[in-house]
C-alpha positions in Angstrom: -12.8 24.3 34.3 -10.3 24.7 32.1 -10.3 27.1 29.1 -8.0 24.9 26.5 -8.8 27.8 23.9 -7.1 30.0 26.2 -4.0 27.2 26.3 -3.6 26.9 23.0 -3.8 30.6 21.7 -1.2 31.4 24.8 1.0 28.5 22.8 0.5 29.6 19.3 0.7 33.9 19.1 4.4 33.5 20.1 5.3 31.5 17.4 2.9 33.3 14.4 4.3 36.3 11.9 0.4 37.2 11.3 -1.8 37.1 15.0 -4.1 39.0 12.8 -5.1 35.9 10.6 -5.3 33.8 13.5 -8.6 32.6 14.4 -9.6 29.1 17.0 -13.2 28.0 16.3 -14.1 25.3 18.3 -17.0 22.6 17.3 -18.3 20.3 19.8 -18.8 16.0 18.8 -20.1 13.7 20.6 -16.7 12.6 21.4 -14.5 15.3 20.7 -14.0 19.0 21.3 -12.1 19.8 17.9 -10.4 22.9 18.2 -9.6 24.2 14.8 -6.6 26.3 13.5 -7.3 29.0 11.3 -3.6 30.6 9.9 -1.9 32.7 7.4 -0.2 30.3 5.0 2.9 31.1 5.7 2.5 30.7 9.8 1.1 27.4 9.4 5.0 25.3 9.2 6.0 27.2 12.0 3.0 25.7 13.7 3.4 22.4 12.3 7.1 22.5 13.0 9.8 20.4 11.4 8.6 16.9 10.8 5.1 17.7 13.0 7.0 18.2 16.5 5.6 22.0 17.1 2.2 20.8 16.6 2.9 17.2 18.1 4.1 18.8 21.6 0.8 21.1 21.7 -1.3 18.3 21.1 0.5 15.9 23.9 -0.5 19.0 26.6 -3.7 19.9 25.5 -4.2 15.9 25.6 -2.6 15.4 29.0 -4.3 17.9 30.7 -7.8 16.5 30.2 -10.0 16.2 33.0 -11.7 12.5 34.0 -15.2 13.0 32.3 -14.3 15.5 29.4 -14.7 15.0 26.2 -10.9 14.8 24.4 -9.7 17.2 22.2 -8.7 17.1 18.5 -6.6 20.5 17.3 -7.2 20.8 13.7 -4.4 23.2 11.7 -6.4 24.6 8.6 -5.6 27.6 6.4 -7.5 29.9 3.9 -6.3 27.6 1.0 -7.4 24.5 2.6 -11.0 26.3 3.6 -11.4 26.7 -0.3 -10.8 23.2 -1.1 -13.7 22.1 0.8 -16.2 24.4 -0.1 -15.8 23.6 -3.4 
């Protein structure tokens, strides 16, 4: 099986100022394995990228390398800010 977790840190350490804020937590659906994106603020628009194509090409390979039966897979980008928001 594969270990997308494993894909998608191997992706995003290269491109992040602060691996030491960067944490995947992964929640299973019914549906969807959402893998979600915990950054330092200022990592997160290298991430996204300019205009989303950073985070738009990890997406398209962690999509395309689904296997027939799996659940698909939603990568969420979050920070420490927007954490805050939603606990309040």
């Amino acid at each position: 099986m594969l270990d997308i977790k494993a894909l998608i840190q191997t992706m995003i350490e290269p491109l992040i100022e602060f691996p030491e804020d960067f944490e995947i937590k992964v929640v299973e659906g019914e549906e969807f394995t959402e893998y979600h994106l915990h950054l330092n603020p200022e990592d997160i628009g290298r991430v996204i990228g300019r205009r989303g194509r950073v985070i738009r090409s990890i997406r398209t390979i962690v999509y395309s390398i689904r296997q027939r039966g799996q659940k698909r897979s939603k990568i969420i980008v979050q920070d420490d800010a927007t954490d805050q928001l939603e606990d309040e």
